[in-house]
C-alpha positions as CSV (number, residue, x, y, z in Angstrom):
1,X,-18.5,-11.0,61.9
2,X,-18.0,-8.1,59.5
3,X,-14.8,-5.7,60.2
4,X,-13.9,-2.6,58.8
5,X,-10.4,-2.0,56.9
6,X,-8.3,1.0,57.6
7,X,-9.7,3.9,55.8
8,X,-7.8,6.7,54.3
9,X,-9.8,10.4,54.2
10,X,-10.2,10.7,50.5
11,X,-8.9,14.3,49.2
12,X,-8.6,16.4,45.8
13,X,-4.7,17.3,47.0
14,X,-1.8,15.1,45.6
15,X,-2.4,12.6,48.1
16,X,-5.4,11.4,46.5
17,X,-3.8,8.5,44.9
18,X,-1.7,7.4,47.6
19,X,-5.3,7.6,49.6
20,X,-6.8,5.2,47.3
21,X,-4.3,2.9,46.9
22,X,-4.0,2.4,50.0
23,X,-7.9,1.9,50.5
24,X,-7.5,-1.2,47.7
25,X,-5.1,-2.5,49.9
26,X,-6.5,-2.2,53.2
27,X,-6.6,-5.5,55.3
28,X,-10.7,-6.7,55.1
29,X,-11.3,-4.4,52.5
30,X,-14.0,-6.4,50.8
31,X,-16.0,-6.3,54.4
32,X,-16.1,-3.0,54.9
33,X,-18.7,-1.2,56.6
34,X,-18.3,2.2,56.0
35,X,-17.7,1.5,52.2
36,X,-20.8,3.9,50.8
37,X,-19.3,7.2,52.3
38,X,-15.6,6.4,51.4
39,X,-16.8,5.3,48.4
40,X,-18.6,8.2,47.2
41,X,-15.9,10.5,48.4
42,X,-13.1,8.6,46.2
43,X,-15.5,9.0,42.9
44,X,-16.7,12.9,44.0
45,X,-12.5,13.0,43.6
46,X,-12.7,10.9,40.0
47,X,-15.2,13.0,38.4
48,X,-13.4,15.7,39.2
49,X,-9.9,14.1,38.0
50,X,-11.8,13.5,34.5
51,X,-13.5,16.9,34.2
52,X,-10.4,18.5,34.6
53,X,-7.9,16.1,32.7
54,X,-10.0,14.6,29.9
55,X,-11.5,17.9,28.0
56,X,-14.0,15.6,26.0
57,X,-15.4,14.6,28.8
58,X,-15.7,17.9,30.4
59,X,-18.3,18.3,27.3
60,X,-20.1,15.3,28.0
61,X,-20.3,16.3,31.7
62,X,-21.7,19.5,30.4
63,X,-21.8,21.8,33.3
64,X,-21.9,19.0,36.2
65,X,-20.4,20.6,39.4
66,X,-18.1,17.3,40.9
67,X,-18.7,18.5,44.3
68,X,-22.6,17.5,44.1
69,X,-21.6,14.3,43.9
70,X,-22.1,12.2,47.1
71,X,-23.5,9.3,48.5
72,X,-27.0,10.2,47.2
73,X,-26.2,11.4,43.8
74,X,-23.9,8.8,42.2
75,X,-26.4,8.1,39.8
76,X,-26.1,12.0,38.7
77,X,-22.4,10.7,37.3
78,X,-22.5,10.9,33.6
79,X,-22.1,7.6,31.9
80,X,-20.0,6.9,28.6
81,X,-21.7,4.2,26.7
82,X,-19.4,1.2,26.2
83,X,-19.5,1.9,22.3
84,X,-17.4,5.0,22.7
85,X,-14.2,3.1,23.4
86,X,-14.8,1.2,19.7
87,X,-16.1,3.9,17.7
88,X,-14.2,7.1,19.4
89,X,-11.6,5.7,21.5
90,X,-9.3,8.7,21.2
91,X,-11.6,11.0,22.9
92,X,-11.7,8.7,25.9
93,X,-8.1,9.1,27.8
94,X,-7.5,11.3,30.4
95,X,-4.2,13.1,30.8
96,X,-0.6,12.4,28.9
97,X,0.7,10.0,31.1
98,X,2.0,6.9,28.8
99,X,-0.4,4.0,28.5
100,X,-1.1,0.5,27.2
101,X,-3.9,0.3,24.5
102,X,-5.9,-2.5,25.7
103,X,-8.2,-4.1,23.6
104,X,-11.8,-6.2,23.9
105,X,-11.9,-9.1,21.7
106,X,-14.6,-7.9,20.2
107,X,-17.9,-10.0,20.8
108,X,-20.0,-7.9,18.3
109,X,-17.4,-7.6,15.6
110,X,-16.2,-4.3,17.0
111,X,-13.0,-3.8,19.0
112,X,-13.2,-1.6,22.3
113,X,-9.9,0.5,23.2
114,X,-9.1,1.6,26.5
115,X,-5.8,3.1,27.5
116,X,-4.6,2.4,31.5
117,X,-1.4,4.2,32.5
118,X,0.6,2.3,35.0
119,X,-1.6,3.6,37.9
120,X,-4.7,2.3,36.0
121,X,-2.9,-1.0,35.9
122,X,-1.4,-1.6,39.1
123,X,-5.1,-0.6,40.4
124,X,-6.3,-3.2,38.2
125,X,-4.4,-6.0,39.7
126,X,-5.0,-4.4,43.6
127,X,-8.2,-5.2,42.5
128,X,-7.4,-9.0,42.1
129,X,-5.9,-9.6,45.2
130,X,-8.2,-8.2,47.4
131,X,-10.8,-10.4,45.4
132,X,-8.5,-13.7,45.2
133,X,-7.3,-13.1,49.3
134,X,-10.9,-12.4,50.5
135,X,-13.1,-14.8,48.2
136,X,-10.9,-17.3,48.0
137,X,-9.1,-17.0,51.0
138,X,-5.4,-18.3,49.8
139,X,-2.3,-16.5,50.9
140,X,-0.5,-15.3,47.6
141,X,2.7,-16.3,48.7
142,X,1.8,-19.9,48.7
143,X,-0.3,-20.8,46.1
144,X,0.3,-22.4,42.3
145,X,-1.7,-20.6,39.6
146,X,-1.9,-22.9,35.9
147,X,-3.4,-20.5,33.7
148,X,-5.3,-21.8,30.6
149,X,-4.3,-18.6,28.6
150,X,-0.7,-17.3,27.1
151,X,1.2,-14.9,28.7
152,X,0.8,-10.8,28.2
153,X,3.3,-10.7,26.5
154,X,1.9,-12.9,23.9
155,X,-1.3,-11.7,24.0
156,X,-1.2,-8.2,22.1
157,X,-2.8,-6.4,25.0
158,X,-6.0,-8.4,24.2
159,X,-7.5,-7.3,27.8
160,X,-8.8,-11.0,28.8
161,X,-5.1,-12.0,29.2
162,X,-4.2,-9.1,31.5
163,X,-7.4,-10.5,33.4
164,X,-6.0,-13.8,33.5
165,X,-2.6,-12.9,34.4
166,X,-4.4,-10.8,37.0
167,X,-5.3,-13.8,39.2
168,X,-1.3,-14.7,38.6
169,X,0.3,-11.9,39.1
170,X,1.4,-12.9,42.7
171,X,1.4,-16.5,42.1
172,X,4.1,-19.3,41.1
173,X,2.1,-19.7,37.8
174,X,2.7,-21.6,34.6
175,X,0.7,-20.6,31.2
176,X,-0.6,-23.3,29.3
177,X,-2.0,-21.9,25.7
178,X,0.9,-21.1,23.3
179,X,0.4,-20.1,19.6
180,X,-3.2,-20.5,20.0
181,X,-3.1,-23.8,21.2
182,X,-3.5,-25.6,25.0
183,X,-0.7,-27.7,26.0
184,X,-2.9,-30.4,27.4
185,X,-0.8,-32.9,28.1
186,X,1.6,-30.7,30.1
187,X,-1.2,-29.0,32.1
188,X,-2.9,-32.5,33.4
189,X,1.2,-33.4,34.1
190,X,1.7,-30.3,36.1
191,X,-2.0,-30.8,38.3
192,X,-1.4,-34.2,38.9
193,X,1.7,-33.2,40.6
194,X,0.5,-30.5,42.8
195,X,1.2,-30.5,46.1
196,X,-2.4,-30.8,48.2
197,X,-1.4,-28.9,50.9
198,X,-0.5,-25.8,48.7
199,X,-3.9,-24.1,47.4
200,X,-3.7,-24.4,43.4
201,X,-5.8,-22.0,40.9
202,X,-6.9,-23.2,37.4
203,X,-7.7,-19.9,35.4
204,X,-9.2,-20.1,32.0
205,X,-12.1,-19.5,29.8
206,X,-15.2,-21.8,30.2
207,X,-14.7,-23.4,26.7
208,X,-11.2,-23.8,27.9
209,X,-12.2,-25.3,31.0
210,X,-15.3,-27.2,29.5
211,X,-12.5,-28.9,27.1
212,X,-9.6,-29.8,30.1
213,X,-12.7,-31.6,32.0
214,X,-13.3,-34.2,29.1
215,X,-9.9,-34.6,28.5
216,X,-9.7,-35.8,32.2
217,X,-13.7,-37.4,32.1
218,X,-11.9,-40.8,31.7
219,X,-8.5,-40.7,34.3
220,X,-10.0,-38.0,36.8
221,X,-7.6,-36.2,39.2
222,X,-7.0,-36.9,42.4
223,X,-8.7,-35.4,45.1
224,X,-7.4,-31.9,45.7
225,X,-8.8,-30.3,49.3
226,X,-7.2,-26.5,48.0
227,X,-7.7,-26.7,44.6
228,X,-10.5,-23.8,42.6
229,X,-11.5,-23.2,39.4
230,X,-11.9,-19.8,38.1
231,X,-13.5,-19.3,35.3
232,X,-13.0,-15.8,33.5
233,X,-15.0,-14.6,29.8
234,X,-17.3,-16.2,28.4
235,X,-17.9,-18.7,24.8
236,X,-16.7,-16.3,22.6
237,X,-16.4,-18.0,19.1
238,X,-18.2,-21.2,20.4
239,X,-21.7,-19.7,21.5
240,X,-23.7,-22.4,20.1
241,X,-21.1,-25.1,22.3
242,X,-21.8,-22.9,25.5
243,X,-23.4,-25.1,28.6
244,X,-25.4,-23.8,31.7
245,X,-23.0,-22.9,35.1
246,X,-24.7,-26.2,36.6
247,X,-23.6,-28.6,33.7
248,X,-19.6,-27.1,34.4
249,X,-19.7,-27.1,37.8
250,X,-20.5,-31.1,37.2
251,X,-17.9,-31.5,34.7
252,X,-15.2,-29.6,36.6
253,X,-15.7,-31.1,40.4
254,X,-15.2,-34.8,39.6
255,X,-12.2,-34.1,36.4
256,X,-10.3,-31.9,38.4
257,X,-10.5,-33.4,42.3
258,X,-12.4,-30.0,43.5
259,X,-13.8,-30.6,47.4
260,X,-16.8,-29.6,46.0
261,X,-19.0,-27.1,43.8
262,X,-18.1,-24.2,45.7
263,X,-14.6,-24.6,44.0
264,X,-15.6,-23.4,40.9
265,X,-15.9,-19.6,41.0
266,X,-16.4,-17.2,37.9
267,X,-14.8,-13.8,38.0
268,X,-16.6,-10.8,35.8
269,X,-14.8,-8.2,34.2
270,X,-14.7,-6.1,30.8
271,X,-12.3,-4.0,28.9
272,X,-13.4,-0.9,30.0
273,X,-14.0,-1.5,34.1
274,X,-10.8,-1.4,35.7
275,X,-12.2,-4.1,38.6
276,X,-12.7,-7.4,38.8
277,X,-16.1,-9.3,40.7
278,X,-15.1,-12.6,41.7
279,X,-17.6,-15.1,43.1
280,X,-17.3,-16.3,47.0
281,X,-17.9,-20.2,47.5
282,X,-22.1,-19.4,47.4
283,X,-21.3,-18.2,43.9
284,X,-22.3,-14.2,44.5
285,X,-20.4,-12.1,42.8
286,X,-20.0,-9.6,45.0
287,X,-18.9,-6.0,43.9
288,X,-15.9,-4.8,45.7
289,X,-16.6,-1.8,48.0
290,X,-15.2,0.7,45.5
291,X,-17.5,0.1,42.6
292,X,-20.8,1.5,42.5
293,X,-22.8,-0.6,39.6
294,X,-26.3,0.2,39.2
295,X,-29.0,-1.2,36.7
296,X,-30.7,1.8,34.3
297,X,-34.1,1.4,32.5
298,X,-33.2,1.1,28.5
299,X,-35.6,3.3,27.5
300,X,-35.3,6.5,30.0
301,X,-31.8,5.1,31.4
302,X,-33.2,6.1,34.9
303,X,-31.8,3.6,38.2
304,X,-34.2,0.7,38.6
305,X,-34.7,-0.3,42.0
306,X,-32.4,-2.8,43.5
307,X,-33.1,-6.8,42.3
308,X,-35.0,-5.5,39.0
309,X,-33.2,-5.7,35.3
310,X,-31.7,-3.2,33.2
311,X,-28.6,-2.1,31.4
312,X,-25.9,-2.5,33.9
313,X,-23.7,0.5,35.1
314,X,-20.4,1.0,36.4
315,X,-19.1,4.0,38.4
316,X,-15.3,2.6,39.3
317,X,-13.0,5.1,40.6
318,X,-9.3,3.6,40.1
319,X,-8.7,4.8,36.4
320,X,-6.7,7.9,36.0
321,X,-6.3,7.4,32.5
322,X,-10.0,7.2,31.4
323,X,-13.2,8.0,33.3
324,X,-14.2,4.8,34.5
325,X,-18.3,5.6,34.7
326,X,-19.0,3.4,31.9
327,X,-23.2,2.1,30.4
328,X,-22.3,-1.3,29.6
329,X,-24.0,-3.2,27.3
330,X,-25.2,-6.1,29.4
331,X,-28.7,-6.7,31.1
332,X,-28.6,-7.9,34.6
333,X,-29.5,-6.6,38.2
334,X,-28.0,-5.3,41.3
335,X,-28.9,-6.5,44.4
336,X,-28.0,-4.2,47.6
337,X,-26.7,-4.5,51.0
338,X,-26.5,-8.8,51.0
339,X,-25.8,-10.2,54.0
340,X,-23.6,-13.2,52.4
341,X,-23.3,-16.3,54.3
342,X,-19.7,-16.0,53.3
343,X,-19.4,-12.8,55.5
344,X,-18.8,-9.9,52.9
345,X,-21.8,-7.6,53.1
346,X,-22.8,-5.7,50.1
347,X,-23.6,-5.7,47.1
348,X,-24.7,-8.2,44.7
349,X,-24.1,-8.2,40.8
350,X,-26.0,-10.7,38.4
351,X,-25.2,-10.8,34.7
352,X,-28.4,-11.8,32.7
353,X,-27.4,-11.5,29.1
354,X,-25.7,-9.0,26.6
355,X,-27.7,-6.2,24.7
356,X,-28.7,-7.8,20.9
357,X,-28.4,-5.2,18.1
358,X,-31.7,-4.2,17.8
359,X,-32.0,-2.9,22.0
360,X,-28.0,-1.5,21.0
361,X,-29.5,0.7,18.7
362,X,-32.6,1.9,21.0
363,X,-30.0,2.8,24.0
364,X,-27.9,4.7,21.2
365,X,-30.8,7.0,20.4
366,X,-31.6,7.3,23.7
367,X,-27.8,8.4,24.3
Protein backbone atom coordinates (compact mmCIF):
# COMPACT_ATOMS: atom_id res chain seq x y z
CA UNK A 1 0.00 0.00 0.00
CA UNK A 2 1.41 3.36 -1.09
CA UNK A 3 1.96 6.17 1.72
CA UNK A 4 2.74 9.60 1.47
CA UNK A 5 6.11 11.25 3.17
CA UNK A 6 5.90 14.35 5.05
CA UNK A 7 5.78 17.25 2.74
CA UNK A 8 7.26 20.60 3.31
CA UNK A 9 5.20 23.80 1.42
CA UNK A 10 7.87 24.62 -1.14
CA UNK A 11 8.61 28.57 -1.00
CA UNK A 12 10.93 31.35 -2.86
CA UNK A 13 11.88 32.76 0.99
CA UNK A 14 15.22 31.45 2.58
CA UNK A 15 13.55 28.48 3.65
CA UNK A 16 13.50 27.05 0.36
CA UNK A 17 16.46 24.84 0.89
CA UNK A 18 15.73 23.69 4.29
CA UNK A 19 12.15 22.81 2.51
CA UNK A 20 13.78 20.59 0.09
CA UNK A 21 16.04 18.96 1.94
CA UNK A 22 13.88 17.97 4.10
CA UNK A 23 11.49 16.62 1.18
CA UNK A 24 14.73 14.24 0.01
CA UNK A 25 14.70 13.06 3.35
CA UNK A 26 11.21 12.47 4.12
CA UNK A 27 10.41 8.84 5.45
CA UNK A 28 8.54 6.99 2.09
CA UNK A 29 9.71 9.55 -0.02
CA UNK A 30 10.09 7.37 -3.12
CA UNK A 31 6.04 6.42 -2.64
CA UNK A 32 4.70 9.48 -2.57
CA UNK A 33 1.46 10.35 -3.78
CA UNK A 34 1.28 13.83 -3.97
CA UNK A 35 4.80 14.01 -5.70
CA UNK A 36 3.57 15.94 -9.19
CA UNK A 37 2.33 19.19 -7.18
CA UNK A 38 5.31 19.31 -4.70
CA UNK A 39 7.29 18.52 -7.42
CA UNK A 40 6.46 21.23 -9.69
CA UNK A 41 6.44 23.74 -6.95
CA UNK A 42 10.19 22.87 -5.84
CA UNK A 43 11.39 23.38 -9.79
CA UNK A 44 8.79 26.70 -10.23
CA UNK A 45 11.41 27.73 -7.17
CA UNK A 46 14.71 26.31 -9.29
CA UNK A 47 14.07 28.11 -12.34
CA UNK A 48 13.65 30.98 -10.54
CA UNK A 49 16.98 30.29 -8.38
CA UNK A 50 18.85 30.01 -11.95
CA UNK A 51 17.23 33.01 -13.61
CA UNK A 52 18.24 35.03 -11.02
CA UNK A 53 21.73 33.61 -9.99
CA UNK A 54 23.16 32.27 -13.19
CA UNK A 55 22.96 35.51 -15.67
CA UNK A 56 23.78 33.21 -18.84
CA UNK A 57 21.01 31.39 -18.21
CA UNK A 58 18.70 34.19 -17.70
CA UNK A 59 19.60 34.73 -21.63
CA UNK A 60 18.91 31.34 -22.51
CA UNK A 61 15.60 31.56 -20.53
CA UNK A 62 14.97 34.60 -22.68
CA UNK A 63 12.08 36.22 -21.16
CA UNK A 64 10.44 33.02 -19.37
CA UNK A 65 8.31 34.27 -16.31
CA UNK A 66 9.24 31.25 -13.45
CA UNK A 67 5.95 31.60 -12.05
CA UNK A 68 4.21 29.97 -15.22
CA UNK A 69 5.73 27.12 -14.37
CA UNK A 70 3.49 24.40 -12.81
CA UNK A 71 2.43 21.06 -12.95
CA UNK A 72 1.24 21.43 -16.61
CA UNK A 73 4.09 23.48 -17.96
CA UNK A 74 7.30 21.70 -16.97
CA UNK A 75 8.00 20.95 -20.37
CA UNK A 76 8.03 24.95 -20.96
CA UNK A 77 11.47 24.71 -18.73
CA UNK A 78 14.28 25.56 -20.98
CA UNK A 79 16.75 22.76 -21.40
CA UNK A 80 20.68 23.10 -21.71
CA UNK A 81 21.95 20.53 -23.98
CA UNK A 82 24.47 18.20 -22.26
CA UNK A 83 27.24 19.53 -24.72
CA UNK A 84 27.32 22.96 -22.92
CA UNK A 85 29.03 21.59 -19.81
CA UNK A 86 32.16 20.30 -22.38
CA UNK A 87 32.23 23.05 -24.78
CA UNK A 88 31.09 26.16 -22.34
CA UNK A 89 31.33 24.95 -18.97
CA UNK A 90 31.99 28.36 -17.43
CA UNK A 91 28.74 29.82 -18.37
CA UNK A 92 27.00 27.00 -16.63
CA UNK A 93 27.38 27.73 -12.61
CA UNK A 94 25.07 29.47 -10.76
CA UNK A 95 26.09 31.75 -7.92
CA UNK A 96 29.79 32.19 -6.09
CA UNK A 97 29.38 29.74 -3.56
CA UNK A 98 32.73 27.43 -3.79
CA UNK A 99 32.42 24.19 -5.70
CA UNK A 100 33.96 20.92 -6.87
CA UNK A 101 34.58 20.68 -10.73
CA UNK A 102 33.34 17.36 -11.46
CA UNK A 103 34.12 15.80 -14.48
CA UNK A 104 32.43 13.02 -17.11
CA UNK A 105 34.90 10.63 -18.35
CA UNK A 106 34.27 11.49 -21.49
CA UNK A 107 32.47 8.70 -23.68
CA UNK A 108 32.77 10.79 -26.91
CA UNK A 109 36.26 12.11 -26.48
CA UNK A 110 34.97 15.28 -24.80
CA UNK A 111 34.96 15.99 -21.09
CA UNK A 112 31.74 17.51 -19.42
CA UNK A 113 32.26 19.96 -16.39
CA UNK A 114 29.86 20.57 -13.82
CA UNK A 115 30.39 22.45 -10.65
CA UNK A 116 28.18 21.26 -7.27
CA UNK A 117 28.65 23.41 -4.21
CA UNK A 118 28.32 21.59 -1.07
CA UNK A 119 24.42 21.89 -1.11
CA UNK A 120 24.59 20.37 -4.74
CA UNK A 121 26.49 17.49 -3.15
CA UNK A 122 24.99 16.69 -0.04
CA UNK A 123 21.64 16.67 -2.28
CA UNK A 124 23.43 14.32 -4.46
CA UNK A 125 24.04 11.78 -1.87
CA UNK A 126 20.23 12.38 -0.16
CA UNK A 127 19.47 11.21 -3.35
CA UNK A 128 21.23 7.79 -2.77
CA UNK A 129 19.84 7.00 0.31
CA UNK A 130 16.40 7.42 -0.33
CA UNK A 131 17.16 5.13 -3.43
CA UNK A 132 19.43 2.52 -1.57
CA UNK A 133 16.73 2.48 1.74
CA UNK A 134 13.56 2.24 -0.45
CA UNK A 135 14.80 -0.03 -3.44
CA UNK A 136 16.80 -1.95 -1.69
CA UNK A 137 15.47 -1.88 1.52
CA UNK A 138 18.81 -2.18 3.88
CA UNK A 139 19.14 -0.06 6.97
CA UNK A 140 22.45 2.11 6.38
CA UNK A 141 23.57 1.56 9.71
CA UNK A 142 24.02 -2.16 9.12
CA UNK A 143 25.18 -2.89 5.94
CA UNK A 144 28.94 -3.67 4.25
CA UNK A 145 29.47 -1.84 0.98
CA UNK A 146 32.92 -3.35 -1.24
CA UNK A 147 33.19 -0.92 -3.79
CA UNK A 148 34.94 -2.00 -7.14
CA UNK A 149 36.20 1.64 -7.64
CA UNK A 150 39.01 3.91 -5.67
CA UNK A 151 38.19 6.26 -3.35
CA UNK A 152 37.27 10.30 -4.18
CA UNK A 153 39.95 11.11 -3.12
CA UNK A 154 41.80 9.24 -5.67
CA UNK A 155 39.61 9.72 -8.30
CA UNK A 156 40.23 13.48 -9.52
CA UNK A 157 36.65 14.35 -9.18
CA UNK A 158 35.98 11.99 -12.09
CA UNK A 159 32.04 12.08 -11.34
CA UNK A 160 31.49 8.05 -11.52
CA UNK A 161 33.53 7.73 -8.29
CA UNK A 162 31.42 10.30 -6.37
CA UNK A 163 28.53 8.01 -7.81
CA UNK A 164 30.08 5.01 -6.39
CA UNK A 165 31.02 6.38 -3.21
CA UNK A 166 27.42 7.57 -3.18
CA UNK A 167 25.97 4.14 -2.50
CA UNK A 168 28.94 4.14 0.49
CA UNK A 169 28.70 7.04 1.88
CA UNK A 170 26.68 5.69 4.90
CA UNK A 171 28.12 2.26 4.77
CA UNK A 172 31.15 0.34 6.54
CA UNK A 173 32.78 0.20 3.00
CA UNK A 174 36.15 -0.94 1.65
CA UNK A 175 37.44 0.25 -1.98
CA UNK A 176 38.97 -2.27 -3.98
CA UNK A 177 40.62 -0.46 -7.29
CA UNK A 178 43.88 1.26 -6.42
CA UNK A 179 46.31 2.78 -9.07
CA UNK A 180 44.07 1.65 -11.74
CA UNK A 181 44.08 -1.77 -10.78
CA UNK A 182 41.23 -4.22 -8.76
CA UNK A 183 42.66 -5.90 -5.81
CA UNK A 184 41.05 -9.19 -6.56
CA UNK A 185 42.32 -11.32 -4.38
CA UNK A 186 41.52 -9.10 -1.37
CA UNK A 187 37.86 -8.43 -2.52
CA UNK A 188 36.83 -12.32 -2.94
CA UNK A 189 38.85 -12.47 0.81
CA UNK A 190 36.66 -9.78 2.17
CA UNK A 191 32.99 -11.42 0.51
CA UNK A 192 33.81 -14.66 1.60
CA UNK A 193 33.91 -13.46 4.95
CA UNK A 194 30.79 -11.43 5.14
CA UNK A 195 28.53 -11.98 7.68
CA UNK A 196 25.00 -13.32 6.08
CA UNK A 197 22.94 -11.83 8.37
CA UNK A 198 24.39 -8.26 7.61
CA UNK A 199 23.04 -7.03 4.03
CA UNK A 200 26.34 -6.51 1.85
CA UNK A 201 26.52 -4.23 -1.48
CA UNK A 202 28.99 -4.92 -4.35
CA UNK A 203 29.25 -1.51 -6.39
CA UNK A 204 31.19 -1.32 -9.57
CA UNK A 205 31.12 -0.97 -13.16
CA UNK A 206 29.69 -3.88 -15.38
CA UNK A 207 33.18 -4.65 -16.88
CA UNK A 208 34.23 -4.57 -13.37
CA UNK A 209 31.66 -6.81 -12.31
CA UNK A 210 31.64 -8.95 -15.51
CA UNK A 211 35.52 -9.58 -14.63
CA UNK A 212 34.99 -10.43 -10.51
CA UNK A 213 32.28 -13.17 -11.73
CA UNK A 214 34.94 -15.18 -13.85
CA UNK A 215 37.38 -14.79 -11.39
CA UNK A 216 34.89 -16.61 -9.05
CA UNK A 217 33.20 -18.89 -12.19
CA UNK A 218 35.46 -21.80 -10.80
CA UNK A 219 35.20 -21.49 -6.59
CA UNK A 220 31.67 -19.65 -6.46
CA UNK A 221 30.63 -17.94 -3.15
CA UNK A 222 28.69 -19.02 -0.76
CA UNK A 223 25.13 -18.42 -0.68
CA UNK A 224 24.47 -14.88 0.55
CA UNK A 225 20.45 -14.28 1.42
CA UNK A 226 21.31 -10.08 1.77
CA UNK A 227 23.81 -9.81 -0.55
CA UNK A 228 23.02 -7.16 -4.17
CA UNK A 229 24.87 -6.20 -6.90
CA UNK A 230 24.74 -2.76 -8.14
CA UNK A 231 26.00 -2.05 -11.09
CA UNK A 232 26.70 1.70 -11.93
CA UNK A 233 28.27 3.19 -15.81
CA UNK A 234 28.51 1.46 -18.43
CA UNK A 235 31.67 -0.43 -20.83
CA UNK A 236 33.42 2.55 -21.26
CA UNK A 237 36.78 1.62 -23.06
CA UNK A 238 35.60 -2.05 -23.60
CA UNK A 239 32.39 -1.55 -25.79
CA UNK A 240 33.13 -4.25 -28.06
CA UNK A 241 33.55 -6.76 -24.63
CA UNK A 242 30.06 -5.38 -23.40
CA UNK A 243 27.30 -8.39 -22.79
CA UNK A 244 23.43 -8.07 -22.57
CA UNK A 245 21.87 -7.37 -18.73
CA UNK A 246 20.55 -11.11 -19.09
CA UNK A 247 24.05 -12.76 -19.74
CA UNK A 248 25.39 -10.64 -16.17
CA UNK A 249 22.69 -11.24 -14.25
CA UNK A 250 23.68 -15.15 -15.08
CA UNK A 251 27.26 -14.58 -14.37
CA UNK A 252 26.67 -12.54 -11.21
CA UNK A 253 23.88 -14.78 -9.27
CA UNK A 254 25.75 -18.10 -9.21
CA UNK A 255 29.74 -16.23 -8.68
CA UNK A 256 28.69 -14.15 -6.03
CA UNK A 257 25.80 -16.37 -3.87
CA UNK A 258 22.94 -13.66 -4.82
CA UNK A 259 19.30 -15.28 -3.68
CA UNK A 260 18.40 -14.57 -7.00
CA UNK A 261 18.27 -12.20 -10.17
CA UNK A 262 16.51 -9.63 -8.45
CA UNK A 263 19.89 -9.03 -6.60
CA UNK A 264 21.50 -7.49 -9.32
CA UNK A 265 20.26 -3.82 -9.69
CA UNK A 266 21.76 -1.10 -12.04
CA UNK A 267 21.71 2.50 -10.87
CA UNK A 268 21.61 5.46 -13.77
CA UNK A 269 23.14 8.58 -13.41
CA UNK A 270 25.30 11.24 -15.40
CA UNK A 271 27.62 14.07 -14.71
CA UNK A 272 25.35 16.71 -15.14
CA UNK A 273 21.96 15.18 -13.18
CA UNK A 274 22.45 15.64 -9.62
CA UNK A 275 20.05 12.18 -8.87
CA UNK A 276 20.52 8.89 -9.02
CA UNK A 277 17.60 6.05 -10.53
CA UNK A 278 18.27 2.85 -8.96
CA UNK A 279 16.48 -0.30 -10.08
CA UNK A 280 13.84 -2.07 -7.53
CA UNK A 281 14.11 -6.04 -7.49
CA UNK A 282 11.62 -6.09 -10.97
CA UNK A 283 14.57 -4.12 -12.47
CA UNK A 284 12.45 -0.59 -13.13
CA UNK A 285 14.32 2.12 -12.67
CA UNK A 286 12.16 4.26 -11.20
CA UNK A 287 12.62 8.10 -11.10
CA UNK A 288 12.58 9.53 -7.71
CA UNK A 289 9.54 11.76 -7.10
CA UNK A 290 11.65 14.95 -7.57
CA UNK A 291 12.84 14.51 -11.05
CA UNK A 292 10.68 15.22 -13.85
CA UNK A 293 12.45 13.30 -17.08
CA UNK A 294 10.64 13.44 -20.20
CA UNK A 295 11.47 12.03 -23.77
CA UNK A 296 11.59 15.09 -26.68
CA UNK A 297 11.22 14.34 -30.49
CA UNK A 298 15.03 14.96 -32.10
CA UNK A 299 13.91 16.83 -34.74
CA UNK A 300 11.18 19.49 -33.16
CA UNK A 301 12.38 18.52 -29.47
CA UNK A 302 8.63 18.59 -28.60
CA UNK A 303 7.50 15.83 -25.43
CA UNK A 304 6.59 12.49 -27.00
CA UNK A 305 3.90 10.82 -25.37
CA UNK A 306 4.68 8.58 -22.43
CA UNK A 307 6.21 4.83 -23.53
CA UNK A 308 7.48 6.37 -27.03
CA UNK A 309 11.46 7.14 -27.73
CA UNK A 310 13.23 10.27 -27.92
CA UNK A 311 16.07 12.21 -26.48
CA UNK A 312 15.75 11.92 -22.84
CA UNK A 313 15.23 15.03 -20.49
CA UNK A 314 15.88 15.90 -17.07
CA UNK A 315 14.28 18.70 -15.01
CA UNK A 316 16.02 17.92 -11.41
CA UNK A 317 15.61 20.55 -8.84
CA UNK A 318 18.47 19.89 -6.09
CA UNK A 319 21.35 21.89 -7.82
CA UNK A 320 22.00 25.31 -6.64
CA UNK A 321 25.12 25.60 -8.30
CA UNK A 322 23.97 24.89 -11.98
CA UNK A 323 20.48 24.65 -13.53
CA UNK A 324 19.78 21.18 -13.38
CA UNK A 325 17.22 21.10 -16.63
CA UNK A 326 19.56 19.32 -18.73
CA UNK A 327 18.80 17.59 -22.91
CA UNK A 328 20.82 14.60 -22.57
CA UNK A 329 22.20 12.84 -25.09
CA UNK A 330 20.58 9.42 -24.71
CA UNK A 331 17.46 7.88 -26.50
CA UNK A 332 15.15 6.10 -24.35
CA UNK A 333 11.42 6.52 -23.06
CA UNK A 334 9.42 7.46 -20.07
CA UNK A 335 6.90 5.51 -18.88
CA UNK A 336 4.24 7.35 -16.38
CA UNK A 337 2.36 6.65 -13.36
CA UNK A 338 3.59 2.58 -12.96
CA UNK A 339 1.93 0.82 -10.57
CA UNK A 340 5.25 -1.34 -9.60
CA UNK A 341 4.75 -4.64 -7.99
CA UNK A 342 7.46 -3.47 -5.68
CA UNK A 343 5.05 -0.75 -4.39
CA UNK A 344 6.62 2.68 -5.60
CA UNK A 345 4.20 4.25 -8.03
CA UNK A 346 5.55 6.43 -10.70
CA UNK A 347 7.41 6.85 -13.09
CA UNK A 348 9.38 4.70 -15.19
CA UNK A 349 12.81 5.48 -17.03
CA UNK A 350 14.36 3.18 -19.84
CA UNK A 351 17.68 3.96 -21.41
CA UNK A 352 17.78 2.71 -25.13
CA UNK A 353 21.08 3.92 -26.44
CA UNK A 354 23.34 7.10 -26.62
CA UNK A 355 23.01 9.71 -29.53
CA UNK A 356 25.89 8.66 -32.47
CA UNK A 357 27.56 11.75 -34.02
CA UNK A 358 25.62 12.16 -36.90
CA UNK A 359 21.85 12.55 -34.73
CA UNK A 360 24.45 14.85 -32.17
CA UNK A 361 24.89 17.11 -34.88
CA UNK A 362 21.06 17.28 -36.03
CA UNK A 363 19.84 18.05 -32.22
CA UNK A 364 22.73 20.85 -32.29
CA UNK A 365 21.16 22.64 -35.18
CA UNK A 366 17.98 22.10 -33.92
CA UNK A 367 19.31 23.86 -30.55
Amino acid sequence: MSTTATRPAPTTTADEVSALDAWLSATDVMRDGAAPEVRAAFLRDAVAHHVAHNPAYARYADGLDPATIDVDTLDRIPLLPSGVFKRAADLVRTGDEPVVQTTSSGTQGTVSRVPRDDATLMRFFASVTAATHELLDVEHAETVVHNVGPRVDESQHLWISYVMSGVSVLHETDFYVRDGAVETERLVAALAADDPSVPSLVVGPPPLLWDLAHALRSHPLPAHPRRFAVTIGGWKGRQGQAVARDALHDALVPSLGLHGVGAVRDAFNMVELNTIALECAHHAKHCPPWLYVSARDPRTLAPVEPGESGLLAYCDPTPTSFPGFVLSEDFGWVDRDVACPCGVTGDVLRIERRVNRLESRGCAMKI
